[in-house]
C-alpha positions as CSV (number, residue, x, y, z in Angstrom):
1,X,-128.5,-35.6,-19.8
2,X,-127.3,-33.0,-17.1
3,X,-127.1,-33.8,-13.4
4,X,-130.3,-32.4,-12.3
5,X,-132.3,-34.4,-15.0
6,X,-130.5,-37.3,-14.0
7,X,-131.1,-37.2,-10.6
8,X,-134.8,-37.1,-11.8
9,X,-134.8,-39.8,-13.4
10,X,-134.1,-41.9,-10.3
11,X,-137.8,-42.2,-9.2
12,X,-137.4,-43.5,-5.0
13,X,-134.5,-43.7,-2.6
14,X,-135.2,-46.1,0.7
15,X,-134.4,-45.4,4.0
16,X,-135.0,-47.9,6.5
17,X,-136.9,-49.9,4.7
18,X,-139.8,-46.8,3.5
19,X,-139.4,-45.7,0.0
20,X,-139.7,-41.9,-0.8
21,X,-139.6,-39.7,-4.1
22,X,-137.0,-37.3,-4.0
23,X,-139.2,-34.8,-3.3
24,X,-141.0,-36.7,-0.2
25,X,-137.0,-37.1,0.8
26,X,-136.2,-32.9,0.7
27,X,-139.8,-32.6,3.2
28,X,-138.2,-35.7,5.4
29,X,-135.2,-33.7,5.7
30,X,-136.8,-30.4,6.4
31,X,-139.2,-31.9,8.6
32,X,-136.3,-33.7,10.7
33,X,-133.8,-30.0,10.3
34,X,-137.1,-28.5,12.4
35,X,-137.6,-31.3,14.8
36,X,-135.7,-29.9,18.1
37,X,-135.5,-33.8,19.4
38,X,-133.4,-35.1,16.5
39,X,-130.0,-35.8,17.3
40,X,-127.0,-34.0,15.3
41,X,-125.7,-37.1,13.2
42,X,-129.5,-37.3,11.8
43,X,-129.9,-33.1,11.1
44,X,-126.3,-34.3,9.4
45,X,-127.4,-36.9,7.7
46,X,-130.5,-34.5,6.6
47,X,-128.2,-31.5,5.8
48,X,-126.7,-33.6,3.2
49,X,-130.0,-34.8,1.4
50,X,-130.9,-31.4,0.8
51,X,-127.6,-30.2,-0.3
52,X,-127.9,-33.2,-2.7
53,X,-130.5,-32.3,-4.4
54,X,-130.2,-29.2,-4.3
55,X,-129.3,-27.1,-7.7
56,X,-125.5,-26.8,-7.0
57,X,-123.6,-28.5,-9.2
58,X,-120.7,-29.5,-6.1
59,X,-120.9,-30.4,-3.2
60,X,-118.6,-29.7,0.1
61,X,-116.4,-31.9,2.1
62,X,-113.8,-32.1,4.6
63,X,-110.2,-33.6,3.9
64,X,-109.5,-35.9,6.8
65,X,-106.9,-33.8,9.3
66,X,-104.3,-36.3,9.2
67,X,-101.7,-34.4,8.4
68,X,-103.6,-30.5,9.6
69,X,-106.7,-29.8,10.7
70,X,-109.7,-30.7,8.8
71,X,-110.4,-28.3,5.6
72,X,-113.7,-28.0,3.1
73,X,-113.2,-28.5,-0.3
74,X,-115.4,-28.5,-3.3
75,X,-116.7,-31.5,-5.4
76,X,-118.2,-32.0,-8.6
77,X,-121.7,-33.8,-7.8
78,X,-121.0,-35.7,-11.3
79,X,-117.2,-36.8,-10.0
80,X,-119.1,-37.9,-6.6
81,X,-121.6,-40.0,-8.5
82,X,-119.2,-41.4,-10.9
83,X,-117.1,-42.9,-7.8
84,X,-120.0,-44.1,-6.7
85,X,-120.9,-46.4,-9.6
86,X,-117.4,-47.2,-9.5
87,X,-117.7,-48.7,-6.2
88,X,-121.1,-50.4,-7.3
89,X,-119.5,-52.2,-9.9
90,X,-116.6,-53.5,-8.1
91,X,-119.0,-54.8,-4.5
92,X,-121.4,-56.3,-7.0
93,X,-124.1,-54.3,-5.4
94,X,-128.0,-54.7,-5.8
95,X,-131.7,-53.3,-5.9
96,X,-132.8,-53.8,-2.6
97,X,-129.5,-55.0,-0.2
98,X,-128.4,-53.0,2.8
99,X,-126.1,-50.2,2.9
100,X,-125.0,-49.5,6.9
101,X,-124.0,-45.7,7.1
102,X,-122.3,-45.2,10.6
103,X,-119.8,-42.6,9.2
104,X,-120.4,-38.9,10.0
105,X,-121.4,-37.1,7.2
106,X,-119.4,-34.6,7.1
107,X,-117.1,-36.4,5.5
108,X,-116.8,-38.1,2.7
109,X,-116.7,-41.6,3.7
110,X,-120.3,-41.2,4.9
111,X,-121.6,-38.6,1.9
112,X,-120.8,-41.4,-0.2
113,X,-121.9,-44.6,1.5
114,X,-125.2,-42.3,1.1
115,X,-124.8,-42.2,-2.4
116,X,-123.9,-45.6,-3.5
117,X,-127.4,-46.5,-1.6
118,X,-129.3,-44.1,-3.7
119,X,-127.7,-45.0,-6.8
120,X,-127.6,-48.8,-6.4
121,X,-131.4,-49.2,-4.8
122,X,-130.1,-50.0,-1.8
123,X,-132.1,-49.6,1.6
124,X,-130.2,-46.7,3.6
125,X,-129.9,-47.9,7.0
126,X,-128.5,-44.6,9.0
127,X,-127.4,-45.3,12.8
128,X,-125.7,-43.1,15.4
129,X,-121.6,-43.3,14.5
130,X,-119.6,-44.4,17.5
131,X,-117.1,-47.1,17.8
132,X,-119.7,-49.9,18.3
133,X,-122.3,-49.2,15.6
134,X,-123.7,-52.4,15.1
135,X,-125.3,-52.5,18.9
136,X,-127.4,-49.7,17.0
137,X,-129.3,-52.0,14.4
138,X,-130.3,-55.7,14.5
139,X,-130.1,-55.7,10.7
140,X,-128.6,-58.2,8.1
141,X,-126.1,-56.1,6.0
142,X,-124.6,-56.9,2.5
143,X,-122.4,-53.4,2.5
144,X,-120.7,-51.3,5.3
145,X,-117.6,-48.8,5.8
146,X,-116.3,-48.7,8.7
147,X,-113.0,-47.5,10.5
148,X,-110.9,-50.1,12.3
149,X,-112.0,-48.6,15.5
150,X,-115.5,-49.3,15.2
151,X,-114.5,-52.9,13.4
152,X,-112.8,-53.7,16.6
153,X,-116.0,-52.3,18.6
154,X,-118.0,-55.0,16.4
155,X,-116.2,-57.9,16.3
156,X,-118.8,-59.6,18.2
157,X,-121.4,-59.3,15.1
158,X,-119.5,-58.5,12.8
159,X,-120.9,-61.8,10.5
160,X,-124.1,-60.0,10.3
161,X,-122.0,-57.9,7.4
162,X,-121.3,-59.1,3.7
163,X,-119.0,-57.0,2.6
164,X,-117.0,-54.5,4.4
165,X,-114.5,-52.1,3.5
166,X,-112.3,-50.6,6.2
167,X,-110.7,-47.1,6.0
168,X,-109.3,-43.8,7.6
169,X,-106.3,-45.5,9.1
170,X,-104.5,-48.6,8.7
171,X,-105.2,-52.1,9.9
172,X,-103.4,-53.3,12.5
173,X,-101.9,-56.7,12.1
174,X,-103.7,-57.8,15.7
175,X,-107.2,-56.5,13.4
176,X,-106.2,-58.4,10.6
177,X,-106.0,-61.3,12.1
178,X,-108.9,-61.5,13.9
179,X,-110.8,-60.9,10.6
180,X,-109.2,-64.1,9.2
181,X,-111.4,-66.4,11.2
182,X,-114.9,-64.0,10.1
183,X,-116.9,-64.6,7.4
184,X,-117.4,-61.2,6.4
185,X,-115.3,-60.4,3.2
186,X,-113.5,-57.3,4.3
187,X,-111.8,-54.7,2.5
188,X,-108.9,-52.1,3.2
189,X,-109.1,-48.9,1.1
190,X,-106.8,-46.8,-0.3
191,X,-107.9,-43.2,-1.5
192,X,-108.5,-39.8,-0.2
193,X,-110.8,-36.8,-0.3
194,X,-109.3,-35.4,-3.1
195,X,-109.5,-38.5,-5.3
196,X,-113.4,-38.9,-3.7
197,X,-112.5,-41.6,-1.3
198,X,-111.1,-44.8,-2.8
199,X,-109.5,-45.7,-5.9
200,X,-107.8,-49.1,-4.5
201,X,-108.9,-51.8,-2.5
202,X,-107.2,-54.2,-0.5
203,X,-109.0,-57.7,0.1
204,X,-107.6,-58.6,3.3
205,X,-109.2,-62.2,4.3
206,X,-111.3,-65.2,1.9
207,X,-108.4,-65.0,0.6
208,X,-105.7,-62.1,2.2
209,X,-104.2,-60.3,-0.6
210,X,-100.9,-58.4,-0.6
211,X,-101.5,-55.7,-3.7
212,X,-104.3,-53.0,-3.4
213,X,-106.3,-53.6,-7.0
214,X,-107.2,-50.3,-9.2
215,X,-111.1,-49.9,-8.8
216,X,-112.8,-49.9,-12.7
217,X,-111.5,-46.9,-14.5
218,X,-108.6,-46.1,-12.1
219,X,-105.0,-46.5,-13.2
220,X,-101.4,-46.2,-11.5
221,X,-97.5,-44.6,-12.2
222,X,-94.8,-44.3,-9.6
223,X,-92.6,-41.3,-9.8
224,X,-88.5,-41.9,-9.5
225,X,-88.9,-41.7,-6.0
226,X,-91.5,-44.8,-5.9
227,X,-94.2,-42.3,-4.8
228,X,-98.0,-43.4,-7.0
229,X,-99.4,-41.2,-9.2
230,X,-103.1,-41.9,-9.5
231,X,-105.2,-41.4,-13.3
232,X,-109.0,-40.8,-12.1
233,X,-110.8,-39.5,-15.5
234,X,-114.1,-40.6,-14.4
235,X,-113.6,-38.2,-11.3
236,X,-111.2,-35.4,-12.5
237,X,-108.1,-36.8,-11.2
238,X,-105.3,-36.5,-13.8
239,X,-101.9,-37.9,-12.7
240,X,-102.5,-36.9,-9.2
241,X,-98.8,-37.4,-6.6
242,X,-99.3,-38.6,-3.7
243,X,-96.7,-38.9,-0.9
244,X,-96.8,-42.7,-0.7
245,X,-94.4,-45.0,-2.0
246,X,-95.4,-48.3,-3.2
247,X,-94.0,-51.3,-4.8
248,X,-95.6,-51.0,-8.3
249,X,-96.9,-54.1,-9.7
250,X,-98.3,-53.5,-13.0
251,X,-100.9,-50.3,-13.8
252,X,-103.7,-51.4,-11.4
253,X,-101.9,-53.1,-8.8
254,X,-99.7,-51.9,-6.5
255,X,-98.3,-53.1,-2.4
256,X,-97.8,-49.8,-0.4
257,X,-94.9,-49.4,1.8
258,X,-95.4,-46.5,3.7
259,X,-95.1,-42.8,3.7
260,X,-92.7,-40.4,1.9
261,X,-92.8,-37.8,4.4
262,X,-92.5,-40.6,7.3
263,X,-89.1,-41.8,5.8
264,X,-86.4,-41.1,9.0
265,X,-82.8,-40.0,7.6
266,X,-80.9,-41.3,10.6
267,X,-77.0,-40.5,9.8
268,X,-77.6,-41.1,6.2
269,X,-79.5,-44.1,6.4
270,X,-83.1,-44.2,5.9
271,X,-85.5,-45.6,7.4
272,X,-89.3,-46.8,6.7
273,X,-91.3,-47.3,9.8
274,X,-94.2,-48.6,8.2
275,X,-91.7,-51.8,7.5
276,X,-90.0,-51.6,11.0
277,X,-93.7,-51.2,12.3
278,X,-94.8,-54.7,10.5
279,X,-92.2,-56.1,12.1
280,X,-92.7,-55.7,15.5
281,X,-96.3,-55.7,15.5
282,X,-96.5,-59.0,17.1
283,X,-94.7,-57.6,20.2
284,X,-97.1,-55.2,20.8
285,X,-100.4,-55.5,22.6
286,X,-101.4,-51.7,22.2
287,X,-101.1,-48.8,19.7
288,X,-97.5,-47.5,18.3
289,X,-95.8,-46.4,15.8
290,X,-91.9,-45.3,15.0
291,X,-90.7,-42.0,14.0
292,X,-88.2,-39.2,13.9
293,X,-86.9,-37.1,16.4
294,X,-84.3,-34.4,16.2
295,X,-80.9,-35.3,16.5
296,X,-77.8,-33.4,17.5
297,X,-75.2,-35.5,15.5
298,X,-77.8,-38.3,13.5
299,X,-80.7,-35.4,12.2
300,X,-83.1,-37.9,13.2
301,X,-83.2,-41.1,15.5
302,X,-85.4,-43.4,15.6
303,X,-88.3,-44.0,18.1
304,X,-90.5,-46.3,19.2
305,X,-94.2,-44.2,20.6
306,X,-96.4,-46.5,22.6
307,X,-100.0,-45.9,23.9
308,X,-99.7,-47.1,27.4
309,X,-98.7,-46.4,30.6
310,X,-95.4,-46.7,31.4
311,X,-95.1,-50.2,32.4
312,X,-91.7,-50.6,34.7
313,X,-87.9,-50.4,34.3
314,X,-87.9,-54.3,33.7
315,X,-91.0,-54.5,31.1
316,X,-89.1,-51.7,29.2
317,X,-85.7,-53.8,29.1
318,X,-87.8,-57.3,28.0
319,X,-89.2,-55.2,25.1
320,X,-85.9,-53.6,24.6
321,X,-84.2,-56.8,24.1
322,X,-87.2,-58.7,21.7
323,X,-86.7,-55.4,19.5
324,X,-82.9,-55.9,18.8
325,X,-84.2,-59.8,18.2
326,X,-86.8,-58.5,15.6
327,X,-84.9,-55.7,13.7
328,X,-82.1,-54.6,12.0
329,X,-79.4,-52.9,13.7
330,X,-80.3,-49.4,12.2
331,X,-84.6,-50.1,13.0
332,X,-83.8,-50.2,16.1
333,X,-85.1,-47.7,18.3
334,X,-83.1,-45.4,19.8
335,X,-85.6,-44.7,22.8
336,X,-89.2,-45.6,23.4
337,X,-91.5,-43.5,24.8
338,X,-95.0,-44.2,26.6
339,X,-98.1,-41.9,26.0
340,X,-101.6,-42.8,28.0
341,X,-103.6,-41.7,25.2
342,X,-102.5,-40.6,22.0
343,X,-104.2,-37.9,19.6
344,X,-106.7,-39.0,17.0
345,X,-108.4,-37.4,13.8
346,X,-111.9,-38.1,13.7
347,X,-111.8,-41.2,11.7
348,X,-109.6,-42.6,14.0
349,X,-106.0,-42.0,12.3
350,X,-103.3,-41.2,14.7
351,X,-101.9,-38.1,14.3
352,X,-98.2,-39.0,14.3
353,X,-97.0,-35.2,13.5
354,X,-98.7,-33.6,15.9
355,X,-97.7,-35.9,19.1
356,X,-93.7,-36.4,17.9
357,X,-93.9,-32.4,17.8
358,X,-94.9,-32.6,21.6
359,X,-92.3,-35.1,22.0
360,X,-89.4,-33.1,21.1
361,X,-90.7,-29.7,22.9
362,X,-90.7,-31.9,26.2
């Protein structure tokens, strides 16, 4: 059975609660593209029907800037689909539960959340994204994605959500805490554009788990450098390297340590500063994170970034002192430095690169 008779053979999609054939969803869409009143995220939302069903056999995406800016890339309809299911399988999901998309479209976080609703007979329930997307629906919901931004912009409700999985940057150990004392199961995801979104999750409370598990079908390697290799079948990937290293605990479990190209080579000794971040975390009451900076004599030395004004020759000293009490002599950082507001991809993600370049051109 090829794609397009597949996609026939589903016979309604539902979208706030009103069912429609697909072809009663490609007039909605055109209907809405017309409609000068309908706000971008919905002509979005409505691009993306149409480019569904449409007779393509791909679809296009953007990767997610972290590391450059954002760039389209083509994907197989069949691979999307496939990860899709994957994800069905794994949440459990039903005929008739709720699927919260408040992900821009435009990327694949929210293509798919679209996707597994359609697949699984889920009721599509489509809201403005922004960092406090619940305050946009008064909805029970079994199944949601959601950045930690907007997790931490609905704390407040959160319990009206089942399931949740969390990704486009980390969660911070402040976030994670809070989620221990929610009912909502949630979820940190590993996986990228290129491997259409995740092949890992995280379960991070009921109870909090320190491995990512493979999703169904998805299998792991680690180079000699410790960096994963990821085996995708169902969705094209074959023995994909990635930049991360991990602890690898068997094939389909793995604990992920940080990033390869993050590593800081300070006078021959490296560093990790996702580790040196872990441990400091409880010190911190805003955004951070250590890096590299050019060094004379070292290469690199080690900083400490913090999102904040700068607090006071004393403050600086008190957190000076509680680092040397956390870390290692070698994690500890060399200088800090105090940025107001630092520089973010769209999914929230900070881009690290980008501001440590501005650091060392100051």
């Amino acid at each position: 059975m090829n794609f397009r008779t597949y996609l026939c053979s589903v016979k309604e999609y539902s979208i706030h609660g009103k069912l429609y054939t697909e072809s009663e969803l490609i007039a909605l869409a055109k209907t809405l593209l017309q409609n000068k009143f309908a706000e971008e995220w919905e002509k979005e939302l409505f691009r993306f029907v149409l480019e569904w069903f449409n007779e393509e056999e791909y679809i296009t995406a953007k990767t997610s800037g972290s590391t450059g800016e954002p760039k389209p890339i083509q994907l197989l309809k069949e691979h999307v689909l496939a990860s899709a299911n994957r994800s069905i399988r794994y949440f459990n999901l039903k005929p008739n539960q709720t699927a919260l998309l408040c992900m821009p479209v435009s990327f694949i976080a929210g293509k798919l959340m679209v996707i597994r609703a359609f697949e699984a007979g889920m009721n599509l329930i489509p809201v403005k994204p922004s960092s406090s997307p619940l305050r946009f629906t008064n909805a029970a919901i079994d199944f949601a994605a959601m950045t930690p931004m907007q997790v931490e912009g609905s704390l407040d409700d959160l319990e009206r959500i089942q399931q949740l999985i969390i990704g486009g940057s980390p969660v911070s150990t402040q976030l994670n805490q809070q989620l221990q004392m929610k009912s909502t199961q949630c979820f940190a995801t590993y996986g990228m554009t290129e491997t259409i979104t995740h092949v890992a999750v995280q379960q991070l409370n009921h109870p909090f788990e320190e491995t990512y598990s493979a999703l169904p079908g998805v299998v792991f390697e680690t180079d000699e450098q410790s960096r994963l290799i990821i085996h995708a079948p169902d969705v094209g990937v074959e023995a994909l390297k990635t930049n991360d290293y991990v602890t690898l605990i068997d094939d389909t479990h793995f604990k992920f340590e940080g990033r390869f190209d993050n590593v800081i080579n300070s006078g021959g000794v490296k560093l990790h500063p996702e580790k040196i971040e872990k441990k400091i975390s409880s010190l911190m009451t805003t955004d951070f994170f250590i890096a590299g900076i050019l060094h004379e004599k070292l290469g690199e030395q080690c900083v400490l970034v913090i999102e904040n004004d700068y607090p006071g020759e004393t403050e600086e000293q008190e957190l000076k002192l509680k680092l040397k009490e956390k870390l290692d002599k070698y994690e500890v950082p060399k200088q800090l430095f105090w940025i107001n507001s630092f520089e973010r991809t769209t999914s929230g993600k900070v881009k690290r690169k980008a501001i440590v370049e501005k650091i060392e051109q100051a």
